[in-house]
C-alpha positions as CSV (number, residue, x, y, z in Angstrom):
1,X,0.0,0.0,0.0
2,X,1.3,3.4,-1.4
3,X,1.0,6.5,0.9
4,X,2.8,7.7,4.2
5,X,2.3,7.3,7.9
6,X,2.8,9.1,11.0
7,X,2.9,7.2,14.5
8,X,2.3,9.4,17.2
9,X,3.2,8.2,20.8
10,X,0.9,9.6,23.0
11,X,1.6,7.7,26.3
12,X,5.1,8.2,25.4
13,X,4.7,12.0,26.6
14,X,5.8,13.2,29.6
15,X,3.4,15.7,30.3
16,X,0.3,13.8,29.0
17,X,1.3,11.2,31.4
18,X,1.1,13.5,34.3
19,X,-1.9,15.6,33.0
20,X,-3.5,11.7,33.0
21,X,-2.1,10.6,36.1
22,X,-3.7,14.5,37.4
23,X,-7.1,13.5,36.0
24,X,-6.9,9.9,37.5
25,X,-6.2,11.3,40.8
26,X,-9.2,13.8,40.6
27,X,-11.3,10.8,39.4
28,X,-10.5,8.2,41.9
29,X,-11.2,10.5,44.6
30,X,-13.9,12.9,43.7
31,X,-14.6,14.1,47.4
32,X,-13.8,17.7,46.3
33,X,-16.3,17.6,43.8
34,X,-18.8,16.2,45.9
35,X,-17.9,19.1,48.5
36,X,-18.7,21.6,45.8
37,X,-21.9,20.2,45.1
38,X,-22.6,19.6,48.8
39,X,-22.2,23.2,50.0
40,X,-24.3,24.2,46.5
41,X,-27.2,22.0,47.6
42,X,-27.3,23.2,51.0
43,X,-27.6,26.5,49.5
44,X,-30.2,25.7,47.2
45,X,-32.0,23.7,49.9
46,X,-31.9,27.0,52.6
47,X,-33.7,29.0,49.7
48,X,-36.7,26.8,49.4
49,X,-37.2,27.8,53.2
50,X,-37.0,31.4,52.3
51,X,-39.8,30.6,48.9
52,X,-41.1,28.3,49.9
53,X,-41.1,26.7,47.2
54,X,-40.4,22.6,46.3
55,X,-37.6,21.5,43.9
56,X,-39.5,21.4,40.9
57,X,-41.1,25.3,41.9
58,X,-44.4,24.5,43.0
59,X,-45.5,26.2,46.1
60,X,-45.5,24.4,49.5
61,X,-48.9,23.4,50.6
62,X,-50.5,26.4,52.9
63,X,-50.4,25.8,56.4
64,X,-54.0,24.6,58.2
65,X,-56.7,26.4,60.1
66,X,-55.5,24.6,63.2
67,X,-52.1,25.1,62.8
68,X,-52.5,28.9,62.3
69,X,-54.8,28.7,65.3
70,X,-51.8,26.8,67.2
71,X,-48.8,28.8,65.9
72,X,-47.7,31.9,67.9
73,X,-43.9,32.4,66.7
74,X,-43.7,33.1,62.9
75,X,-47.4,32.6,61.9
76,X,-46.9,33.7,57.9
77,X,-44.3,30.9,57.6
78,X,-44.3,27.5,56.1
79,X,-42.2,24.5,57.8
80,X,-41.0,27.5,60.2
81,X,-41.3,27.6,63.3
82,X,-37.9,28.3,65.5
83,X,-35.9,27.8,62.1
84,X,-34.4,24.5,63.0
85,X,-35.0,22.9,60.4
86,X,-34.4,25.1,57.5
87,X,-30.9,26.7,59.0
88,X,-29.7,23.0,59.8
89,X,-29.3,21.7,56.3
90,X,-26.2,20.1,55.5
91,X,-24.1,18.0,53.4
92,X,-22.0,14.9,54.1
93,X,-19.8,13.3,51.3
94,X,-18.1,9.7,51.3
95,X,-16.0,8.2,48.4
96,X,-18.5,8.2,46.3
97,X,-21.5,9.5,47.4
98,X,-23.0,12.9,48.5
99,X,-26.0,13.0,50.8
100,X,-27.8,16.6,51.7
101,X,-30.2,16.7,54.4
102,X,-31.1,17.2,57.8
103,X,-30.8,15.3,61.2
104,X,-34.1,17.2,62.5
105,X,-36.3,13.8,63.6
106,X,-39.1,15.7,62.4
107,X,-37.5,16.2,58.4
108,X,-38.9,13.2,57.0
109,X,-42.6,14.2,58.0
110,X,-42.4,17.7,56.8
111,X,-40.5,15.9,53.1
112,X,-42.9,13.1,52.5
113,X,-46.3,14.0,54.6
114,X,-47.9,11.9,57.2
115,X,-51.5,10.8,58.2
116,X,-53.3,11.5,61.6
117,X,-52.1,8.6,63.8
118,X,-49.8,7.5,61.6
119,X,-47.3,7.1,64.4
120,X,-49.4,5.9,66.7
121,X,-50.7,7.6,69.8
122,X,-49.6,9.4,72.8
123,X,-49.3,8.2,76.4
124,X,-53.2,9.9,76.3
125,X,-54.3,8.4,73.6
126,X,-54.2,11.1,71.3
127,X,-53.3,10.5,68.1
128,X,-49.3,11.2,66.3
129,X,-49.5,13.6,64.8
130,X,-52.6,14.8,65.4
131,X,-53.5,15.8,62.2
132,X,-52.8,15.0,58.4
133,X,-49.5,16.8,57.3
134,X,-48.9,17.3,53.7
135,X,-45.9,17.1,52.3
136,X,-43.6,19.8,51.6
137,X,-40.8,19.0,49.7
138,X,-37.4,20.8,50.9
139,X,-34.7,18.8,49.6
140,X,-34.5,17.4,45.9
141,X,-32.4,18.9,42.7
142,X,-34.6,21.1,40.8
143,X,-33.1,22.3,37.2
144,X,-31.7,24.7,38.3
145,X,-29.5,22.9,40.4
146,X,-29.2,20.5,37.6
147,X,-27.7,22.4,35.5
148,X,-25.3,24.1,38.3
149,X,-24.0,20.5,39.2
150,X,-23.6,19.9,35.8
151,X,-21.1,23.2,35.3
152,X,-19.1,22.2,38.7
153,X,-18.5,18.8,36.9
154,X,-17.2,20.6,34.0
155,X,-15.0,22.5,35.6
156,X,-14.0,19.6,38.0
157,X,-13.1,17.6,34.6
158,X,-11.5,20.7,33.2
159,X,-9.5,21.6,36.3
160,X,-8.6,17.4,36.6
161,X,-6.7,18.2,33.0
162,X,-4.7,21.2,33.4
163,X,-7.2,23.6,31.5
């Protein structure tokens, strides 16, 4: 066969070796990333508290007559009532994974909703909780956050090769 030919040695360069072995390091440990996107979430997730709004932008569910009638500290707002469990949202990032949430016992109720009695009943027989709660999403990835994740993984891959 007529023509000519070039071979080009890629692994035999020095600094593509290190720019790979750079990259590899960022990629078998990507708790930095994961930190990134941590601290964003949090961020995100403290804003719903101040909208109240769920991930996908749709308004929390009002609060009741009964819980109006009940509430004496900050009456006008949703899943706020000391601001425990909005200012205590936080982040925590193993090898390879990122969680976002809070340790409030009370987080899951508020997330997912919960029936009257649906966790039994007190020492007086009245029922846990004592009336339906619906839910009122707080954490989540809207797109929004989506598409900010999506630019710190660029520039985690970018940054990982040597821009």
């Amino acid at each position: 066969m007529a023509g000519s030919r070039i071979r080009i040695d890629l692994l035999g360069s020095e600094a593509l070796r290190l720019r790979l072995g750079k990259a590899g390091d960022a990629f078998e440990n990507p708790h930095p990333l994961l930190a990134q996107i941590g601290e964003y979430l949090v961020g995100s997730t403290k804003e719903r508290f101040r909208t109240e709004r769920d991930p996908s932008g749709a308004p929390w569910a009002p609060l009741s007559e009964a819980t109006l009638r009940r509430k004496k500290k900050n009456r006008d707002r949703i899943l706020t009532l000391e601001g425990y469990l909005g200012s205590q949202i936080s982040w925590r990032a193993s090898r390879d994974e990122l969680l976002v949430g809070s340790s409030r016992k009370y987080a899951g109720t508020h997330q997912f909703g919960a029936k009257k009695g649906q966790y039994g009943t007190t020492s007086r027989g009245s029922p846990v909780p004592w009336g339906d709660i619906p839910a009122r999403p707080f954490l989540g990835v809207s797109d929004d956050d989506e598409r900010e994740i999506l630019d710190l993984m660029s520039e985690y891959v970018a940054d990982a090769f040597g821009r």
